[in-house]
N, C-alpha and C positions, 0 to 999 in steps of 0.2 A: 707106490704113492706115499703111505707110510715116510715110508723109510727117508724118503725124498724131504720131507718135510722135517722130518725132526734132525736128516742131518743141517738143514736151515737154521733150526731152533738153537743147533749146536753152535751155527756159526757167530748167533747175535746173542748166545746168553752168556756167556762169560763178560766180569767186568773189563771195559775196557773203556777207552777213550769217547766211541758214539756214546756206550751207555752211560756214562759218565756226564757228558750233555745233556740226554734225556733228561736224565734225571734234575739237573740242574734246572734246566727251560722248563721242564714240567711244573715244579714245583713256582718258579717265578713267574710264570708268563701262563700255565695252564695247558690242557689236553695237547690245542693244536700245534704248540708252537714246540714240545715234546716227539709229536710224530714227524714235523718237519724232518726234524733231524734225521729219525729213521730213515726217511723218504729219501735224502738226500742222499745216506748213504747206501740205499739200496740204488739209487742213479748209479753210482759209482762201481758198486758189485754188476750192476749190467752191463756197463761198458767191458769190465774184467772177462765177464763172459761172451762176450761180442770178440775179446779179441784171443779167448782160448777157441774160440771157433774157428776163428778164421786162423789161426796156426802163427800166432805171431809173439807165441810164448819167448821163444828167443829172444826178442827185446831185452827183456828184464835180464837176461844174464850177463848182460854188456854191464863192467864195473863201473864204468862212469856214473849209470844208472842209479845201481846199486847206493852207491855214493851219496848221489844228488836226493834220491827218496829218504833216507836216514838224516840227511844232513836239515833241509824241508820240515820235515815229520817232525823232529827233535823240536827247530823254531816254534813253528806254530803249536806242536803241545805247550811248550813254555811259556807263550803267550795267553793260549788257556785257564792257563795255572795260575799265571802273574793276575789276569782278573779274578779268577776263586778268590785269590788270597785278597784280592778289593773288597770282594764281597762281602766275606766275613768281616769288614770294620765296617761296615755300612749298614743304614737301619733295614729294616726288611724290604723289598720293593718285590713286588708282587703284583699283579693285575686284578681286577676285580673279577674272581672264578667263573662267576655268572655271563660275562661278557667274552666276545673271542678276543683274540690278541689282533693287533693289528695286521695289514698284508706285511707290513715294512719286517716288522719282528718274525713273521713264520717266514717269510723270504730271507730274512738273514738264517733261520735256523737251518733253511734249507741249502743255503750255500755253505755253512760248517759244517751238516752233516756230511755234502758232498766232501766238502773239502779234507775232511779227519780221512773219511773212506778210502780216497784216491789217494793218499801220500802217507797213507798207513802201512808202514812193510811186514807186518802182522796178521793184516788183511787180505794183502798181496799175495802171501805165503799161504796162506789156507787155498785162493781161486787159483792159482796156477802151481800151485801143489798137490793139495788133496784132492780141490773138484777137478785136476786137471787128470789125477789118475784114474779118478770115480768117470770120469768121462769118457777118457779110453778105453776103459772096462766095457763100460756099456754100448757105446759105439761100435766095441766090435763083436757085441753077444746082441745086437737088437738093433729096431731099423732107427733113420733119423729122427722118425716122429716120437719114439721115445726119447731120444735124449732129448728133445726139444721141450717132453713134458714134464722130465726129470726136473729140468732146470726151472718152469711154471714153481712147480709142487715143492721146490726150496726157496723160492721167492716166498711162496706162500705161508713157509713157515717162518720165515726171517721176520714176513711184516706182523704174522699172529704174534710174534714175541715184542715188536716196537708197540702195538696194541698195550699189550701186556705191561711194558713198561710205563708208557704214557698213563695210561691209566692211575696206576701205582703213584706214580708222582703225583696227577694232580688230586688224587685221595690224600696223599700226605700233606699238600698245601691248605686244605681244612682244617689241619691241627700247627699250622706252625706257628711257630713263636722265634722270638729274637735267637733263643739257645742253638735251637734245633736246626734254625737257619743257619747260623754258625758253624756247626758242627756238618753239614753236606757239604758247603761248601769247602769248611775245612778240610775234609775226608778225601773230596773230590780233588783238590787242587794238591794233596800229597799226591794220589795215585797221578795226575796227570802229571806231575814231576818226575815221579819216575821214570812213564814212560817216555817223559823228552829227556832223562839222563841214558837210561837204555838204549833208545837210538842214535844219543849222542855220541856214545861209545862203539856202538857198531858203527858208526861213520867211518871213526878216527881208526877202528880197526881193521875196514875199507880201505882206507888209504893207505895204511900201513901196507895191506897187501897189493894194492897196487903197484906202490914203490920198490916194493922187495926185488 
């Protein structure tokens, strides 16, 4: 159970693209609109494991695939990005902490967290990679209803870590100022370039080997 949970915590604590959201919508918009994200992208992580159940891992190794997810992923980080860098020239906009954020805004946060989740090949690469080994493993040392709990008890550490983040952020929205708003966003909208130059690259290196 342990073990189960903190490889979850392994999966959502590294910086990356959701967290990267989080932290942005926490801090502008407050708690809920922070976890959306999460939520969203734990939709996504469900599906991944709905379809390493049911044995349809092979999908993903079709190159076209491959292709279309990098090439996707790259877009929309960039679009990410492109609003960070708005951000940082704009006065602070922020909600009132004390108040929830609207449905409209936790509903969009929860369509980009899906959205980063599902067309992440980062993401992708961990569920029908690692949890795809860690699954066969267990599967064939234990009956279903454990892997069944397995996969509970890494949800459950995924969402203690979006908790965790959400939180974080909007603790840190009680102290911001124009700087410091600057400076997340700054911060946030490099790393999110990056990762739409990295996937851009593996696109182009996608098709390079498809053409070969």
């Amino acid at each position: 159970m342990i073990s189960s949970i903190l490889l979850g915590i392994a999966l959502a604590a590294p910086v990356g693209p959701i967290s990267l959201e989080m932290i942005k919508r926490g801090v502008r918009f407050g708690f809920f609109a922070s976890l959306a994200i999460g939520l969203g992208g734990m939709t996504a992580d469900a599906l991944f494991m709905l379809l390493i159940y049911f044995g349809l891992t092979h999908f993903l190794t079709i190159e076209i695939v491959h292709i279309l997810l990098f090439f996707f992923g790259s877009l929309f980080l960039l679009k990410l990005s492109i609003e960070s860098i708005n951000n940082t020239m704009k006065p602070i906009d922020t909600v009132n902490q004390n108040e929830t954020p609207s449905n409209r805004i936790v509903l969009n946060s929860y369509v980009i967290g899906f959205t980063i989740a599902l067309i992440n090949p980062i993401n992708i690469l961990f569920w029908f990679g690692i949890y795809g080994s860690v699954l066969s493993e267990t599967a064939h040392n234990t009956s279903i209803n454990a892997v069944f709990y397995q996969g509970v008890f890494i949800f459950l550490g995924i969402f203690l870590w979006n908790v965790c983040i959400s939180t974080l952020s909007k603790l840190t929205s009680f102290v911001m100022n124009k700087r410091l708003y600057q400076y997340i966003h700054g911060f946030a909208a490099l790393l999110l370039m990056y990762y739409s130059l990295h996937f851009g690259y593996e696109c182009i290196q996608s098709i390079r080997v498809a053409l070969a």
